[in-house]
C-alpha positions as CSV (number, residue, x, y, z in Angstrom):
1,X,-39.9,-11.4,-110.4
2,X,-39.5,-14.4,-107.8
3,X,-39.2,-18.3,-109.2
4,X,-43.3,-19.3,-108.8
5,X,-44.0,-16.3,-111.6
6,X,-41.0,-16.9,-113.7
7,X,-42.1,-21.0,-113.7
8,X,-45.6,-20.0,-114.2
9,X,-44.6,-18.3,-117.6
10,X,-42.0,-20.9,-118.3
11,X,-45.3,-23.3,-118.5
12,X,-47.6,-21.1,-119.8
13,X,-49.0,-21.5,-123.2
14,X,-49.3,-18.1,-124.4
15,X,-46.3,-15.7,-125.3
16,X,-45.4,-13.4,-122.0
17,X,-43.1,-10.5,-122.7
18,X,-40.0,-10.8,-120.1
19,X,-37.3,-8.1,-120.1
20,X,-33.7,-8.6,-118.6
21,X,-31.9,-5.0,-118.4
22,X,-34.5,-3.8,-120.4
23,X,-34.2,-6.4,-123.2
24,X,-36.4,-8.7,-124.2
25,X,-35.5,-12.4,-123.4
26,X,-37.2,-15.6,-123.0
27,X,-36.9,-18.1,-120.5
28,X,-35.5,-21.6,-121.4
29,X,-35.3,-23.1,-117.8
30,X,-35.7,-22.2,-114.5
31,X,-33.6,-23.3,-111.2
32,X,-35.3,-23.3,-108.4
33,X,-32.6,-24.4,-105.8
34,X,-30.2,-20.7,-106.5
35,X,-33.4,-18.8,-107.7
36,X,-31.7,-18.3,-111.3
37,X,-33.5,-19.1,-114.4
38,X,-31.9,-19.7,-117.8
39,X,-32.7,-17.0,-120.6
40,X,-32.1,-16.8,-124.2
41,X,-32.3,-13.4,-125.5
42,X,-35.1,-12.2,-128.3
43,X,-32.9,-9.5,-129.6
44,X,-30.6,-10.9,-131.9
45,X,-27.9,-11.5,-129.2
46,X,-26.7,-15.3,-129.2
47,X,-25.9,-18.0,-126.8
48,X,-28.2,-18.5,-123.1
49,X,-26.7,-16.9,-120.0
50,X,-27.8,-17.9,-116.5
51,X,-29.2,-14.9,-114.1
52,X,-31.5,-14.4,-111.3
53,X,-34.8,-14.2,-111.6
54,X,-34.8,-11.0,-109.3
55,X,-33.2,-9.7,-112.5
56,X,-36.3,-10.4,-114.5
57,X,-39.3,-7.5,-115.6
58,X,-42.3,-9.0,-116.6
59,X,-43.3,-6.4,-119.3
């Protein structure tokens, strides 16, 4: 994914299904300046890591 797409579903209004290694995770902010966004995963895991957005499958 590059940083336009993973801003345009940060905004959008409707639910977009992103996977991060295959699991599902949703996007709390994005960083435009080291292409990284932070995600928050949907899973059950806790806390938010910060990855690329390279990393990131829209589903």
């Amino acid at each position: 994914m590059d940083i336009q797409r993973a801003q345009q579903i940060l905004n959008a209004e409707e639910t977009i299904t992103v996977l991060h290694h295959g699991s599902p995770i949703w996007i709390e902010n994005v960083f435009p300046e080291d292409d990284t966004a932070m995600v928050k995963p949907l899973n059950g895991g806790e806390g938010v890591w910060v990855v690329p957005v390279a990393e990131l499958i829209e589903d």
